[in-house]
PyMOL Python script that loads the backbone (N, CA, C, O; Angstrom):
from pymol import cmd

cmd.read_pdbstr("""\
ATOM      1  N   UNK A   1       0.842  -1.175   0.000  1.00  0.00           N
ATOM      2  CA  UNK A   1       0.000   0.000   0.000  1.00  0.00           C
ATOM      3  C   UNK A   1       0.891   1.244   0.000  1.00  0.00           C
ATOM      4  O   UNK A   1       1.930   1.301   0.658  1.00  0.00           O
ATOM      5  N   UNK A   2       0.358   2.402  -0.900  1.00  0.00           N
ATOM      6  CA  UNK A   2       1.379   3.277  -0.838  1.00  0.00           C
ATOM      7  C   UNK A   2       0.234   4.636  -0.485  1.00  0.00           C
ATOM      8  O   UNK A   2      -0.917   4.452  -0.883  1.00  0.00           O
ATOM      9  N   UNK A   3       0.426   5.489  -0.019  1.00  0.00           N
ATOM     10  CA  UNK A   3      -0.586   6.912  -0.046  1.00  0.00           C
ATOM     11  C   UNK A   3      -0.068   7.757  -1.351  1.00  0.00           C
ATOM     12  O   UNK A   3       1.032   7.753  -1.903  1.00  0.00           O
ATOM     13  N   UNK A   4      -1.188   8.434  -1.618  1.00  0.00           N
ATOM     14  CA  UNK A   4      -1.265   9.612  -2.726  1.00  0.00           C
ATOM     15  C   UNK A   4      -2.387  10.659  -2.172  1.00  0.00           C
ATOM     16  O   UNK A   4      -3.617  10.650  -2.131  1.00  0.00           O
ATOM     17  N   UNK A   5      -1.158  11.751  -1.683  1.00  0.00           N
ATOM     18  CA  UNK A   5      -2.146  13.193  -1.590  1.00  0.00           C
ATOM     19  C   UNK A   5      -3.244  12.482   0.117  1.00  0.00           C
ATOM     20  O   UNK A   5      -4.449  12.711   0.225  1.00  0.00           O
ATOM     21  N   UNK A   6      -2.443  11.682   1.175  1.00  0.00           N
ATOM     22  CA  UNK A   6      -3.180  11.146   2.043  1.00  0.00           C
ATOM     23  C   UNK A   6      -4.364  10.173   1.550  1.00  0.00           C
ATOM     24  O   UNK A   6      -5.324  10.002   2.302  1.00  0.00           O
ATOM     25  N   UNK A   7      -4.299   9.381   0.005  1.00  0.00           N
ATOM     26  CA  UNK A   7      -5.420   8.289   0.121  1.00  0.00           C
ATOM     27  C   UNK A   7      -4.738   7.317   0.163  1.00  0.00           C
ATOM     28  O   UNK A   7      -3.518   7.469   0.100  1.00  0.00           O
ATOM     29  N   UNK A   8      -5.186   6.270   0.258  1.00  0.00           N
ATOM     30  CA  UNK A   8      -4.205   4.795   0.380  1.00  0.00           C
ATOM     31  C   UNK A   8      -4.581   4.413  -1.350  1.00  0.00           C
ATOM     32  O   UNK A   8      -5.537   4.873  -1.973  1.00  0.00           O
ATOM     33  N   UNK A   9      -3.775   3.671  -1.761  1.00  0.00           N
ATOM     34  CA  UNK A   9      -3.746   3.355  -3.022  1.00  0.00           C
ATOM     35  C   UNK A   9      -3.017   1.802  -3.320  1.00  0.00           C
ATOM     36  O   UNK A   9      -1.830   1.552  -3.115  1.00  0.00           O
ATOM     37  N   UNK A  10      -3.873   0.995  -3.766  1.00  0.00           N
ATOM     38  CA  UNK A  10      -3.024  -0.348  -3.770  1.00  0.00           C
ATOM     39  C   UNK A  10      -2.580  -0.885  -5.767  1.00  0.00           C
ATOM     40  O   UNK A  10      -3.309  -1.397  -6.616  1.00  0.00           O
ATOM     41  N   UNK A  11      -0.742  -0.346  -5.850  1.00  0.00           N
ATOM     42  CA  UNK A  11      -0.543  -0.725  -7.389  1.00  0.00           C
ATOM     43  C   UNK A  11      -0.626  -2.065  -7.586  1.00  0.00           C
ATOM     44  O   UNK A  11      -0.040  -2.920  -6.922  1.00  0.00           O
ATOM     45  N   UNK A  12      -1.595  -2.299  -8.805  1.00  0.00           N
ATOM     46  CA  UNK A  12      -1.948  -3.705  -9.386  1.00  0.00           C
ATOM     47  C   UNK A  12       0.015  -4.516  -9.229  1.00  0.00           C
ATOM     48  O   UNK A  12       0.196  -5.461  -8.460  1.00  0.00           O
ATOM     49  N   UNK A  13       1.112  -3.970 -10.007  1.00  0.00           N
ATOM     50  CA  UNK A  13       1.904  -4.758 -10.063  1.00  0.00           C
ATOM     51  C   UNK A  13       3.013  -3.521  -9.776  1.00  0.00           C
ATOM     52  O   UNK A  13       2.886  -2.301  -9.875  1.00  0.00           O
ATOM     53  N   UNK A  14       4.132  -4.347  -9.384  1.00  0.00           N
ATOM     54  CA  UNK A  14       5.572  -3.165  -9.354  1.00  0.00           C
ATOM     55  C   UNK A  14       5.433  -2.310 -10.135  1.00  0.00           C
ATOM     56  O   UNK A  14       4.622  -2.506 -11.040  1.00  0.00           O
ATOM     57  N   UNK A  15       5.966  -1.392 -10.095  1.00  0.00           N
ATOM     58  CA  UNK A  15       5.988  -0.491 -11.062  1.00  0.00           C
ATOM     59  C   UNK A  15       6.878   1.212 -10.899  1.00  0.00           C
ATOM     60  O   UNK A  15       7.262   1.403  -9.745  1.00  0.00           O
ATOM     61  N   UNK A  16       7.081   1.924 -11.508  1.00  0.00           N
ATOM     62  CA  UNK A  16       8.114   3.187 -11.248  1.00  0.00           C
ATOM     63  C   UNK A  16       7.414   4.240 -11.134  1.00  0.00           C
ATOM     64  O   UNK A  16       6.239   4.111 -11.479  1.00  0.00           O
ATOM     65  N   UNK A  17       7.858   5.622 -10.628  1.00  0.00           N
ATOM     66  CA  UNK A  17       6.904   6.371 -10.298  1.00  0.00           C
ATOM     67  C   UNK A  17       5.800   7.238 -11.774  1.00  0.00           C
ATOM     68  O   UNK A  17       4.803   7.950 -11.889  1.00  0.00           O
ATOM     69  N   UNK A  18       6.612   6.703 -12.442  1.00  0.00           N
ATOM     70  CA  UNK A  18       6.415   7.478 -13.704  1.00  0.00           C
ATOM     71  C   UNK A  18       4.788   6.298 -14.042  1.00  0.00           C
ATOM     72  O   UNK A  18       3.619   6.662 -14.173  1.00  0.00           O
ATOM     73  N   UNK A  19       5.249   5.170 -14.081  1.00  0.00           N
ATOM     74  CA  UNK A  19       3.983   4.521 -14.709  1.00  0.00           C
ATOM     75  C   UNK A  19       2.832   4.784 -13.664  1.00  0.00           C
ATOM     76  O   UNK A  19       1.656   4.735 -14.024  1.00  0.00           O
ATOM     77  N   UNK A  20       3.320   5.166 -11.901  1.00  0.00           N
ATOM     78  CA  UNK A  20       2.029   4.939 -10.911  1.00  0.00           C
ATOM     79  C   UNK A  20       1.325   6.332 -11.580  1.00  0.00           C
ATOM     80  O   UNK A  20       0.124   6.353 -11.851  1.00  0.00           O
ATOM     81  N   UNK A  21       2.405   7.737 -11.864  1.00  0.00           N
ATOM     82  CA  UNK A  21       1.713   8.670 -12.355  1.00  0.00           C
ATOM     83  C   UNK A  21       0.437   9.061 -13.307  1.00  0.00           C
ATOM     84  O   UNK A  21      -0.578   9.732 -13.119  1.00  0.00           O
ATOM     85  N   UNK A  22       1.094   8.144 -14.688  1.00  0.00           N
ATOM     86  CA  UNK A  22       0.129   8.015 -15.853  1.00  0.00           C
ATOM     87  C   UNK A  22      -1.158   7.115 -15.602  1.00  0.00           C
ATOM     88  O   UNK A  22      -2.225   7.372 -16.159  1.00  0.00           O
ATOM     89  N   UNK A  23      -1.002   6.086 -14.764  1.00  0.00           N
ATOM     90  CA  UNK A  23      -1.875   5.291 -14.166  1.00  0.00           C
ATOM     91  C   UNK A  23      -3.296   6.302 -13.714  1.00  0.00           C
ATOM     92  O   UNK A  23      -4.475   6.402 -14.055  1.00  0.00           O
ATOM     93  N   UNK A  24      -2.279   6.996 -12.663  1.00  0.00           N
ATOM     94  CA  UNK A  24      -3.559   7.738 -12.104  1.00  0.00           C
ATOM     95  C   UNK A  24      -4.138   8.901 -12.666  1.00  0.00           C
ATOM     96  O   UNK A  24      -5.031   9.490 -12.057  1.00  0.00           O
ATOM     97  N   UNK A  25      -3.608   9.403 -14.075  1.00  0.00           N
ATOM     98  CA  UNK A  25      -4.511  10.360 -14.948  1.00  0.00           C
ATOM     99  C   UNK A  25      -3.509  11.514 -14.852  1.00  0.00           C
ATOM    100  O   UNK A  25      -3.855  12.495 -15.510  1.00  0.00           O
ATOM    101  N   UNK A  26      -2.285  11.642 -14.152  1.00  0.00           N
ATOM    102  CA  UNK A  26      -1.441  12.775 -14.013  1.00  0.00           C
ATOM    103  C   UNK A  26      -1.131  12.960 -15.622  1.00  0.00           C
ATOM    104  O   UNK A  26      -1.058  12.028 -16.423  1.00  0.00           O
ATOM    105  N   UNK A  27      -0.968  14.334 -15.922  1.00  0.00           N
ATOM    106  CA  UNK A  27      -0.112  14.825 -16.524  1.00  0.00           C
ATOM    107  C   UNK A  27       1.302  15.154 -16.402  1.00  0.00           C
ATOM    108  O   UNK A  27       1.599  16.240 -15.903  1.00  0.00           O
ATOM    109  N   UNK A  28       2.258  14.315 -16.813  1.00  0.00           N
ATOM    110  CA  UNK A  28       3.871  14.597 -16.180  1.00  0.00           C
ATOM    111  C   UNK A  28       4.452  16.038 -16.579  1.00  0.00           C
ATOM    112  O   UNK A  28       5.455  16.464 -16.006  1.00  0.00           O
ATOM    113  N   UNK A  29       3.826  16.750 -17.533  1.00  0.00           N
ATOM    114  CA  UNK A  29       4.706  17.710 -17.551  1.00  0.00           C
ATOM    115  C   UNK A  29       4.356  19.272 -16.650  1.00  0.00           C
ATOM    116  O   UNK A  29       5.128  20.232 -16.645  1.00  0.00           O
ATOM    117  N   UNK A  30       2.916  19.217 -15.876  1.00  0.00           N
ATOM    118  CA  UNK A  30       2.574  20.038 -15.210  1.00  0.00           C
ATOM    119  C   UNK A  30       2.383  19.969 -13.869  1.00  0.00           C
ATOM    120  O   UNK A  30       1.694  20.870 -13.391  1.00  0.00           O
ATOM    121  N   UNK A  31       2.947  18.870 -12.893  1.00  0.00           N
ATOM    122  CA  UNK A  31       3.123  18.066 -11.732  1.00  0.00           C
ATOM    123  C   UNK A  31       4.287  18.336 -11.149  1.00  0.00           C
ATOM    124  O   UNK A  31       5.261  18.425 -11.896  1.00  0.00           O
ATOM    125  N   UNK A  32       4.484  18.538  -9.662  1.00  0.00           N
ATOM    126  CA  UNK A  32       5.712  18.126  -8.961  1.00  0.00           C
ATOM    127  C   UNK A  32       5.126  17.070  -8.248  1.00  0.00           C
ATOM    128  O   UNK A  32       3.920  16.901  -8.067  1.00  0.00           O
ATOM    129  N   UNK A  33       6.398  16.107  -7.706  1.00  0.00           N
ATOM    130  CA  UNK A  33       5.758  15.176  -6.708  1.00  0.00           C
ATOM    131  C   UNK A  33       6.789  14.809  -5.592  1.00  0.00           C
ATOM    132  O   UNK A  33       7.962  14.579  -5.886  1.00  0.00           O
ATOM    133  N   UNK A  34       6.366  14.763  -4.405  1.00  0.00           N
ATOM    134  CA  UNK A  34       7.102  14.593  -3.010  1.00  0.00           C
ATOM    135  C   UNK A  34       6.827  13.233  -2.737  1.00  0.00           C
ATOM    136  O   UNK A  34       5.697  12.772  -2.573  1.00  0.00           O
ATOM    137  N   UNK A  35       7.881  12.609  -2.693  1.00  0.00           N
ATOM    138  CA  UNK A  35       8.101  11.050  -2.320  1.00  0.00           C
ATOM    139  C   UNK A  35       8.832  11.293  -0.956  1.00  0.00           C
ATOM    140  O   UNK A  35       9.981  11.691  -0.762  1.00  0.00           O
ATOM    141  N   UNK A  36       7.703  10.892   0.070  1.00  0.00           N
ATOM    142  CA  UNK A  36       8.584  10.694   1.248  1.00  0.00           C
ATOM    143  C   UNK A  36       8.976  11.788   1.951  1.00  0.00           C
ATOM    144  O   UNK A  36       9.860  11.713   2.804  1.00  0.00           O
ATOM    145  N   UNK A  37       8.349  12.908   1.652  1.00  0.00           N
ATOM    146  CA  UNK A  37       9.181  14.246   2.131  1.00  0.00           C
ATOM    147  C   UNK A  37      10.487  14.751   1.514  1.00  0.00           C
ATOM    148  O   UNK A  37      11.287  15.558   1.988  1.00  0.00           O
ATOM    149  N   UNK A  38      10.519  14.173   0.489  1.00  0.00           N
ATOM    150  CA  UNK A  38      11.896  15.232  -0.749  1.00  0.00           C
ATOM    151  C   UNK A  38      11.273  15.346  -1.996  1.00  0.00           C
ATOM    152  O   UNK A  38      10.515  14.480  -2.434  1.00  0.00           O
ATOM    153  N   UNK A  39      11.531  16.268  -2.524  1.00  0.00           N
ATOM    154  CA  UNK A  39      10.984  16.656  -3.486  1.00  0.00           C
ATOM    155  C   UNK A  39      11.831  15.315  -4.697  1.00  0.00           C
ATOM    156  O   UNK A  39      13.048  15.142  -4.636  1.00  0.00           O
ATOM    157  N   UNK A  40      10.999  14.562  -5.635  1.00  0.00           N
ATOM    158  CA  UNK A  40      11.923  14.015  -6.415  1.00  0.00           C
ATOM    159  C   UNK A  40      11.725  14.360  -7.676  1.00  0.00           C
ATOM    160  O   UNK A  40      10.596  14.434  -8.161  1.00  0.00           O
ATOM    161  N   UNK A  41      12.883  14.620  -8.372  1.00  0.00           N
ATOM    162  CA  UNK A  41      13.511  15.498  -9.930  1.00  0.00           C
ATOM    163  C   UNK A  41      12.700  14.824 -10.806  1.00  0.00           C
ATOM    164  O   UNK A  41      12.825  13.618 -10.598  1.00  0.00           O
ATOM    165  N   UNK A  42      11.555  15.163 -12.115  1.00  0.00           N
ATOM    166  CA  UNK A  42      11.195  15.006 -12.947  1.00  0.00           C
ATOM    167  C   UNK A  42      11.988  13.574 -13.634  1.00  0.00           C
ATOM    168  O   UNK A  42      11.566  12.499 -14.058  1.00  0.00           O
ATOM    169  N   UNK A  43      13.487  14.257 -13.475  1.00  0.00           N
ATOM    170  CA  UNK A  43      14.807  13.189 -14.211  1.00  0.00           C
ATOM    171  C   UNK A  43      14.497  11.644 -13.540  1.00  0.00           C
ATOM    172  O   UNK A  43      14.795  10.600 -14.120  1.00  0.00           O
ATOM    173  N   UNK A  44      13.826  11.715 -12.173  1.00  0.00           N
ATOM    174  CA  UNK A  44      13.881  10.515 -11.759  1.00  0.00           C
ATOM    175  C   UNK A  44      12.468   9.518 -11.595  1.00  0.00           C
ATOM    176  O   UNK A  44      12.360   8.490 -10.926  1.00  0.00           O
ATOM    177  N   UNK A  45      11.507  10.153 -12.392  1.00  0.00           N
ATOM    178  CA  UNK A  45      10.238   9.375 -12.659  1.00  0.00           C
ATOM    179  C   UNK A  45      10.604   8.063 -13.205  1.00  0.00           C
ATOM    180  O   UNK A  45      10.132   7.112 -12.582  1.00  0.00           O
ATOM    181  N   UNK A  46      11.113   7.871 -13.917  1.00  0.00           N
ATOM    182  CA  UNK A  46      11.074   6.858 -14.648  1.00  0.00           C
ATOM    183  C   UNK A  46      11.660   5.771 -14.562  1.00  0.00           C
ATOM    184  O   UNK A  46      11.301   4.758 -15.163  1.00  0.00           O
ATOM    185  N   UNK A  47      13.367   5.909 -13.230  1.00  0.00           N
ATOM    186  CA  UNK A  47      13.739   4.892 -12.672  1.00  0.00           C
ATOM    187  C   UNK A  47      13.919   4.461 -11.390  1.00  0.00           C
ATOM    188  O   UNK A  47      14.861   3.801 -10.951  1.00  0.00           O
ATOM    189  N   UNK A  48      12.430   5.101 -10.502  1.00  0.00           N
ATOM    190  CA  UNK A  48      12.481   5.426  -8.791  1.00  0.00           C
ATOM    191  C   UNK A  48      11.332   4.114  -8.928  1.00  0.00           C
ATOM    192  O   UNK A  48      10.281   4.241  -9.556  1.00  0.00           O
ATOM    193  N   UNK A  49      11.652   3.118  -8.374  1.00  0.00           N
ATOM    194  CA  UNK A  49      10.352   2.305  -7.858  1.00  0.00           C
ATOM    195  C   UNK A  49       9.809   2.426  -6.986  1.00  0.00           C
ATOM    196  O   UNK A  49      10.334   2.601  -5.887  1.00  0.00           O
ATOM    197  N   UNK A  50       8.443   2.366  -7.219  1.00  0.00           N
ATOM    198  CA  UNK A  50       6.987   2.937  -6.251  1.00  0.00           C
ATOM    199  C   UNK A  50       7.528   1.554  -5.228  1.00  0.00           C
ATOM    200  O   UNK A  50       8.029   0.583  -5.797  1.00  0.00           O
ATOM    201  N   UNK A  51       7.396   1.563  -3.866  1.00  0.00           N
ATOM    202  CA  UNK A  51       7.641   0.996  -3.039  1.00  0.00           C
ATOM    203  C   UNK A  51       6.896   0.896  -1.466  1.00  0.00           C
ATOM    204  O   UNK A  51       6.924   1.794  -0.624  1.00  0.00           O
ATOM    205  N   UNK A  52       6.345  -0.210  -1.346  1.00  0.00           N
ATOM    206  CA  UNK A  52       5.372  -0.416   0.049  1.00  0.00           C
ATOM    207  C   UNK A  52       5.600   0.359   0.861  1.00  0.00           C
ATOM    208  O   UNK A  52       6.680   0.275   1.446  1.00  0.00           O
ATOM    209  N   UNK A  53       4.583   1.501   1.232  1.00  0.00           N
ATOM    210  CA  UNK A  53       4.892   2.507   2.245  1.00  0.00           C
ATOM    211  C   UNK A  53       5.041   3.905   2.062  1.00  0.00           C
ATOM    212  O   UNK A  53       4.868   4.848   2.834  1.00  0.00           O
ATOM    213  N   UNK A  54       5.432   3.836   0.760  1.00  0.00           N
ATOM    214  CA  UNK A  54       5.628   5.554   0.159  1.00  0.00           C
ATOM    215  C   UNK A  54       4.750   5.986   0.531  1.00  0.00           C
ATOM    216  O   UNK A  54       3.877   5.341   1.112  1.00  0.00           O
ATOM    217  N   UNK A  55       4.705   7.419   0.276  1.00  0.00           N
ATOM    218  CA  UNK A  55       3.873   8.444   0.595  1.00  0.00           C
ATOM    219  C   UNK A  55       4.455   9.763  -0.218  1.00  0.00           C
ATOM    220  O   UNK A  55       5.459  10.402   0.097  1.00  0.00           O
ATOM    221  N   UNK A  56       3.357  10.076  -1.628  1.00  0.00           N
ATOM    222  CA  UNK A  56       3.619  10.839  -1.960  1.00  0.00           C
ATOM    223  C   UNK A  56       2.720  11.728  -2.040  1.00  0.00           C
ATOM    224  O   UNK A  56       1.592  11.237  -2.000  1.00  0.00           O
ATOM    225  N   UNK A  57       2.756  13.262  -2.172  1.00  0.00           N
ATOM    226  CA  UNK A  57       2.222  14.483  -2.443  1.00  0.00           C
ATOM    227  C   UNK A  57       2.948  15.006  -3.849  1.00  0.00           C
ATOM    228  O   UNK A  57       4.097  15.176  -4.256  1.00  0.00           O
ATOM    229  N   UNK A  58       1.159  15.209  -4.505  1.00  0.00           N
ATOM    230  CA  UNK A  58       1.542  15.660  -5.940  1.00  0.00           C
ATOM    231  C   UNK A  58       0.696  16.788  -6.116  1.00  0.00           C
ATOM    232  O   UNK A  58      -0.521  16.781  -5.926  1.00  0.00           O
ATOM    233  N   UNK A  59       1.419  17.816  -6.506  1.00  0.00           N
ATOM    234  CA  UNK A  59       0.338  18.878  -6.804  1.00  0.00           C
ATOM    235  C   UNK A  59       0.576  19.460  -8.513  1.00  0.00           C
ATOM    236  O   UNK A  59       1.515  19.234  -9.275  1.00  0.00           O
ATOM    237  N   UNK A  60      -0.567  20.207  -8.704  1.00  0.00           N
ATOM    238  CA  UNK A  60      -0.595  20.129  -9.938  1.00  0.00           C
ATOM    239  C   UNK A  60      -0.935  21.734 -10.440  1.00  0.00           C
ATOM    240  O   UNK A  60      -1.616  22.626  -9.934  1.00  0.00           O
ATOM    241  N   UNK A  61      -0.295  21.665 -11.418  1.00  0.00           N
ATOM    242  CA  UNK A  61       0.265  23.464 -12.216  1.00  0.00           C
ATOM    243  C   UNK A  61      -1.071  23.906 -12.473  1.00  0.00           C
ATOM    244  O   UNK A  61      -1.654  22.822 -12.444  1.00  0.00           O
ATOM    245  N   UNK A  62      -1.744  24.562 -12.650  1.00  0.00           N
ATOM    246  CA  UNK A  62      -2.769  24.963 -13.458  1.00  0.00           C
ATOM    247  C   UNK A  62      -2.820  26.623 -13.646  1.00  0.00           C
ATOM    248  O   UNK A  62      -3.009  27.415 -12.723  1.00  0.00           O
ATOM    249  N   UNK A  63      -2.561  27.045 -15.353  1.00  0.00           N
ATOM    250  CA  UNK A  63      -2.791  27.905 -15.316  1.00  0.00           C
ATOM    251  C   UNK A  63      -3.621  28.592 -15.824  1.00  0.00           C
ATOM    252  O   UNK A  63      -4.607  28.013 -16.280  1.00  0.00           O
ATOM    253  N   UNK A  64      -3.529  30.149 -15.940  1.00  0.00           N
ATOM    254  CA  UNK A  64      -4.988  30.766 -16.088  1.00  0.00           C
ATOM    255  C   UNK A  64      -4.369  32.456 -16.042  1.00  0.00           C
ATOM    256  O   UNK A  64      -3.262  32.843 -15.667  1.00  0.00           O
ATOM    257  N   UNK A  65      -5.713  33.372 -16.651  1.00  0.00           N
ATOM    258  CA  UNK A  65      -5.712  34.685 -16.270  1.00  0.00           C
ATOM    259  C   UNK A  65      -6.939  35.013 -15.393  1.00  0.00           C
ATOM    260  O   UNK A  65      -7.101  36.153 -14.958  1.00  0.00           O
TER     261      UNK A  65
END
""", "prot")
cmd.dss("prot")
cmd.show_as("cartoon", "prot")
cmd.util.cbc("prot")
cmd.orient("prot")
């Protein structure tokens, strides 16, 4: 079980943070996301494995006038 944004979330199979992202409807290029309490680098979506216990906070860009 891992949390997202404080919900519990259970990934069907292993997987990296990049695939839990697209999974859940994120857009990667307008997102930061906090794994664990550090901010982790865009650069490292793709080879950080989502792992029992994480806890991440993702917030999301939205802009506007």
């Amino acid at each position: 079980m891992i949390k997202i944004n404080g919900n519990a979330i259970h990934p069907s199979a292993p997987c990296t943070v990049e695939t839990l992202l697209l999974e859940q409807g994120y857009s990667l290029q307008r997102i930061a996301v906090e794994r664990n309490g550090e901010i982790l680098p865009k650069s490292r979506y793709a080879d950080t494995p989502v792992q029992d216990g994480d806890a991440y906070e993702i917030v999301s860009f939205v802009g506007g006038g």
